[in-house]
C-alpha positions as CSV (number, residue, x, y, z in Angstrom):
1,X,0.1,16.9,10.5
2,X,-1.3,20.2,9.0
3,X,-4.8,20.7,7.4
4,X,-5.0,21.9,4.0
5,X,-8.6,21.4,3.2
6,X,-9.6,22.2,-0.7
7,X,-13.2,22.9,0.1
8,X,-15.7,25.4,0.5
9,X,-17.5,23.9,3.3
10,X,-15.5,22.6,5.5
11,X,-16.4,23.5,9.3
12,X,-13.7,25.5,10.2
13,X,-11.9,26.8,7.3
14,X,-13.6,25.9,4.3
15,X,-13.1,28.1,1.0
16,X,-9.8,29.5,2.1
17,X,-7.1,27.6,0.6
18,X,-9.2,26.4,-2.9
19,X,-7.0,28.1,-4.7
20,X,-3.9,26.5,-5.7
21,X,-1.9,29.6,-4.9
22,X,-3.9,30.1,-1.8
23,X,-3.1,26.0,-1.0
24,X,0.8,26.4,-1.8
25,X,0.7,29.4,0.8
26,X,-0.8,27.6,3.7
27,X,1.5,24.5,2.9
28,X,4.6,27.0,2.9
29,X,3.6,28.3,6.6
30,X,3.0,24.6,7.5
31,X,6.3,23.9,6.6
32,X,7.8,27.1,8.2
33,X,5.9,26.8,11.4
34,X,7.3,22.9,12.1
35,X,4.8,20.6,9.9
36,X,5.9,17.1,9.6
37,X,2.7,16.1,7.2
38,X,0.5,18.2,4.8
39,X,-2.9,16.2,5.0
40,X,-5.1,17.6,2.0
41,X,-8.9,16.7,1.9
42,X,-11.2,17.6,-0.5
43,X,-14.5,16.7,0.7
44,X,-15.7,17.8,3.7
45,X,-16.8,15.0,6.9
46,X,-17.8,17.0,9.3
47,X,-20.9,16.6,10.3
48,X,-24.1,16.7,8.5
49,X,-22.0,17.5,5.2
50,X,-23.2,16.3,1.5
51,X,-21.7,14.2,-0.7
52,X,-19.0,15.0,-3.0
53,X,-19.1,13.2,-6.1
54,X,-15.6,11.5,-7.7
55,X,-14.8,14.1,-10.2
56,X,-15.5,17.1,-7.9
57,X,-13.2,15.6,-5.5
58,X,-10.2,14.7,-8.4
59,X,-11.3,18.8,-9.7
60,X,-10.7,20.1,-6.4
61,X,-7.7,17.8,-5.3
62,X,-5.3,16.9,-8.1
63,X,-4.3,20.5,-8.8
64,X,-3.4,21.1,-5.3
65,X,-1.6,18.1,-4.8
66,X,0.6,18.7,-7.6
67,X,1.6,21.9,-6.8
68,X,1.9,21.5,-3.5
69,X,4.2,18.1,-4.1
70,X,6.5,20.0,-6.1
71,X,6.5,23.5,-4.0
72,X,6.8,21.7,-0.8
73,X,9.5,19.1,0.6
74,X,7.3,17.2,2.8
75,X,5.1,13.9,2.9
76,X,1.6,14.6,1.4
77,X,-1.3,12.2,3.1
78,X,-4.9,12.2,1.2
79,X,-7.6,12.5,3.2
80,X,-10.0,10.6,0.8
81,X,-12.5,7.5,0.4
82,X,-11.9,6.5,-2.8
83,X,-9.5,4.0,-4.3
84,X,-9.4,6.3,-7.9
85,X,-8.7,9.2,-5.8
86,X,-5.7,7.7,-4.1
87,X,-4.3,6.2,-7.3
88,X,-4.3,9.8,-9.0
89,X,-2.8,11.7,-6.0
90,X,-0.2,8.6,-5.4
91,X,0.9,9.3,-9.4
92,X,1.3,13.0,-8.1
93,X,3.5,12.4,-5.0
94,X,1.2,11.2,-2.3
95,X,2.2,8.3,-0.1
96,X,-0.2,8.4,2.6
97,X,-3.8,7.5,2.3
98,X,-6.5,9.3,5.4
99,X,-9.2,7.3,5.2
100,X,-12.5,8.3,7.4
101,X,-13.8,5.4,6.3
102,X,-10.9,2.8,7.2
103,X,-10.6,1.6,3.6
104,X,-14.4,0.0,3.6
105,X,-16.4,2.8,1.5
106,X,-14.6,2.0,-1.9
107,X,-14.8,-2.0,-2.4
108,X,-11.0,-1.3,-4.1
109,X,-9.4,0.4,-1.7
110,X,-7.7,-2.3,0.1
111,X,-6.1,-3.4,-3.0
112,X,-5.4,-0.2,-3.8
113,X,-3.4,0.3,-0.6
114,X,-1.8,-2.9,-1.2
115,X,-0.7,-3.3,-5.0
116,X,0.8,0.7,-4.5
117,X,2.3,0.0,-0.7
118,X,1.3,3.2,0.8
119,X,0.8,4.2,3.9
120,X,-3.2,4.2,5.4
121,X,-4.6,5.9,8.4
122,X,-7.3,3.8,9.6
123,X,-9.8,5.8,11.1
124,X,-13.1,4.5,12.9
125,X,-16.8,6.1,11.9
126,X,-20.5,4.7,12.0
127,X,-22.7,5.8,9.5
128,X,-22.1,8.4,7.2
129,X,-21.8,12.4,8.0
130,X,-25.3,12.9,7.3
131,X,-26.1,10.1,10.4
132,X,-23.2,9.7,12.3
133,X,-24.4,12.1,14.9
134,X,-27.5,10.0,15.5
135,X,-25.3,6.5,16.4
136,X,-23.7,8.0,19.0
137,X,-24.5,5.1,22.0
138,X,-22.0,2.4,22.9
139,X,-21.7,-0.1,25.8
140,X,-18.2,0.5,25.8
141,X,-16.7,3.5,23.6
142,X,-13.0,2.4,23.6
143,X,-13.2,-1.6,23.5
144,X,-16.0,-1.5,20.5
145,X,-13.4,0.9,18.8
146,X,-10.5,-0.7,19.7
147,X,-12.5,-4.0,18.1
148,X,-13.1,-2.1,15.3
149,X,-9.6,-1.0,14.8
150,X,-8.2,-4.5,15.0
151,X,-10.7,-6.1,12.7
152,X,-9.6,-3.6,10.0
153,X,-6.0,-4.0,10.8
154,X,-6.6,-7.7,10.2
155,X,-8.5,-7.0,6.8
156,X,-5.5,-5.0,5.7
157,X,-2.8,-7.4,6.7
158,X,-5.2,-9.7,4.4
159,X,-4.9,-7.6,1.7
160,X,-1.5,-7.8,2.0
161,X,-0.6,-4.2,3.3
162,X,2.4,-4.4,5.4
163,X,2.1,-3.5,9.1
164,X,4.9,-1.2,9.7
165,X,2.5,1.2,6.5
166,X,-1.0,1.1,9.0
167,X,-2.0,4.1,11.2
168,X,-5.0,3.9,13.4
169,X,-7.0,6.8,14.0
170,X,-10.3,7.0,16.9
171,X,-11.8,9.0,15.1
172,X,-12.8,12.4,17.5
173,X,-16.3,13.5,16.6
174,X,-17.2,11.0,14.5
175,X,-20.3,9.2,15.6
176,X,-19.2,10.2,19.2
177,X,-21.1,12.9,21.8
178,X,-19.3,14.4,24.3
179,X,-19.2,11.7,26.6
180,X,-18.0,9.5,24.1
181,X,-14.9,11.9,22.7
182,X,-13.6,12.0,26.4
183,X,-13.9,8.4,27.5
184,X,-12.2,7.8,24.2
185,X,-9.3,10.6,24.8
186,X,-9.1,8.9,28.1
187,X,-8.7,4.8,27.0
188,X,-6.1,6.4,24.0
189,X,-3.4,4.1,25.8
190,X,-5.9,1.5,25.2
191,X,-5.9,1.6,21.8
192,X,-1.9,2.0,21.8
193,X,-1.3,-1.8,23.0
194,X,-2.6,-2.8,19.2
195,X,0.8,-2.1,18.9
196,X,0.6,0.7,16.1
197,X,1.1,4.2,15.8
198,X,-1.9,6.8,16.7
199,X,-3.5,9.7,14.6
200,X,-5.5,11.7,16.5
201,X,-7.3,14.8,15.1
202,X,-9.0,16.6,17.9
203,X,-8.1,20.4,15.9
204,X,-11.3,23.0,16.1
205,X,-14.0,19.8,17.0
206,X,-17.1,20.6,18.7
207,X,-16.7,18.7,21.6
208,X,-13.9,21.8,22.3
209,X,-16.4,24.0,21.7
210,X,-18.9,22.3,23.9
211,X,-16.7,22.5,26.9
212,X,-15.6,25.8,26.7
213,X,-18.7,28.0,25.3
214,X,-17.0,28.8,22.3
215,X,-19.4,28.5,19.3
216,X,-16.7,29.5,16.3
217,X,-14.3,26.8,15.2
218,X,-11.3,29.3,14.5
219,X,-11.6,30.5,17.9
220,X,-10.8,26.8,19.1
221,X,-7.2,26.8,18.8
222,X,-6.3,27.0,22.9
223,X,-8.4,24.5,23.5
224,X,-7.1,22.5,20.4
225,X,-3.5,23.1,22.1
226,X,-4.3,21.7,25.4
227,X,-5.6,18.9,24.0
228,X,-2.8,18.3,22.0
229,X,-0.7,18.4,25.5
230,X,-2.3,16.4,27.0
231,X,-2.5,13.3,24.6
232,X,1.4,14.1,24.3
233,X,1.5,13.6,27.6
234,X,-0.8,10.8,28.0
235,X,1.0,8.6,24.9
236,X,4.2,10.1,23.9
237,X,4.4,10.0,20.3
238,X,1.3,10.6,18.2
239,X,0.4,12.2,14.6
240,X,-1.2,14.8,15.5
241,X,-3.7,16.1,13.0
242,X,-4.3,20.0,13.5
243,X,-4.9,23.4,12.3
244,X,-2.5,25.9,13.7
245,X,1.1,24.4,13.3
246,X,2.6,27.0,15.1
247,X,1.3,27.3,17.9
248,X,0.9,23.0,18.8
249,X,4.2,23.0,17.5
250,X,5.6,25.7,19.9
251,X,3.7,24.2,22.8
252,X,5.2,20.6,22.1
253,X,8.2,21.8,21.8
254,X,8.5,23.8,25.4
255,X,6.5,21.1,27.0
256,X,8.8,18.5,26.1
257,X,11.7,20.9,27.2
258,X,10.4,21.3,30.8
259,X,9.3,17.6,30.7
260,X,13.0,16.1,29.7
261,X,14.9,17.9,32.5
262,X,16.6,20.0,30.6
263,X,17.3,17.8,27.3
264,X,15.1,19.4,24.7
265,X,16.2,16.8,22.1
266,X,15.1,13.6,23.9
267,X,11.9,13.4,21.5
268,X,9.3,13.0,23.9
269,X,5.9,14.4,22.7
């Protein structure tokens, strides 16, 4: 899954790809490089970030959707809170919904989800990104998420979303420290026995940066690789939400080479 992010302040590459030409080119190297998912975001969570109000998001969104939808001949997922949001980018060709708040910010989201039968990526977060960062402390990082996860599977199911459309994300750096993003990396195969697929976005996050020294997000991506090794290796399949395609994408691909004896096309990783 490659990030196209339609802002000016996200924390790694925000103001790059605003422009809809600019959005089309990142989405055409994406799809070059080996991209299975463009997931495009238009308000920034990371960290400490401000709110975006409804029709800044639809401003800085709906253009790129559209023109990426028609440019680009792969699945589109919305990484977005609001149930107005998704219904707008849905009519222009999305049909995955990326939601940091697992469908519980916007009171008509579930039904939203439902009554269009997308698909939803689930993702688990305390607080908001102004606070997040200050509810980092759990008894037990990967059963209270794992709890978390399966209460909002349940809610959905309620809802009347289908279980073969729901995704569950961890949520890396969100509301976790250090400690917390590794136990969590760690207990993935813990989360896995829900029984549905993983997204897991660990692309550029500080926790990378806090292991090895390196203060710049852009400068992330070897770290961002190995990571993305090793949670092949520990799961098998996963979405895998980064920033450089080309090189995860090259990585999986001799990885699972030297890990299938010789059969690069048994699809492991």
């Amino acid at each position: 899954m490659g990030i196209l992010n339609a802002t000016p302040d996200s924390f790694s590459d925000g103001g790059k790809h605003v422009s809809v030409d600019a959005a089309v080119a990142r989405a055409r190297a994406f799809l070059a490089q080996g991209a299975d998912i463009i997931d495009i975001g238009a308000e920034s969570t990371r960290p400490g970030a401000p709110d975006v109000d409804e029709k800044t998001e639809m401003a800085r969104l709906l253009p790129v959707v559209e023109a990426v939808a028609a440019s680009i001949p792969l699945p589109i997922s919305i990484d977005t809170r609001r149930a107005r949001v998704m219904r707008a980018a849905h009519a222009l060709g999305a049909r995955m919904m990326n939601d940091v708040s697992a469908l519980r910010d916007d009171p008509d989201s579930l039904r939203t989800v439902a009554e269009l039968d997308l698909d939803v990526c689930l993702m688990h977060r305390r607080g908001t990104p102004q606070t997040m960062q200050q509810q980092t402390d759990y008894a037990d990082v990967v059963t209270e998420i794992r709890d978390f996860l399966a209460e909002r599977v349940r809610a959905c199911r309620a809802a009347g979303i289908a279980a073969e459309r729901i995704v569950l994300d961890p949520g890396i750096g969100f509301a976790k420290d250090l400690d917390g993003n590794l136990r969590l990396l760690r207990g993935l195969d813990a989360l896995q026995r829900l029984g549905f697929p993983l997204l897991v976005g660990v692309s550029r996050k500080g926790f990378i940066g806090t292991l090895t020294g390196e203060a710049e997000p852009a400068a992330r991506d070897p770290g961002s690789v190995a990571a993305a090794l090793w949670i092949s290796a520990r799961i098998g399949p996963a979405i895998l939400r980064v920033h450089d395609v080309g090189a995860t994408v090259q990585a999986l691909r001799v990885w699972a080479a030297l890990d299938a004896d010789g059969d690069p096309d048994s699809g492991k990783g």
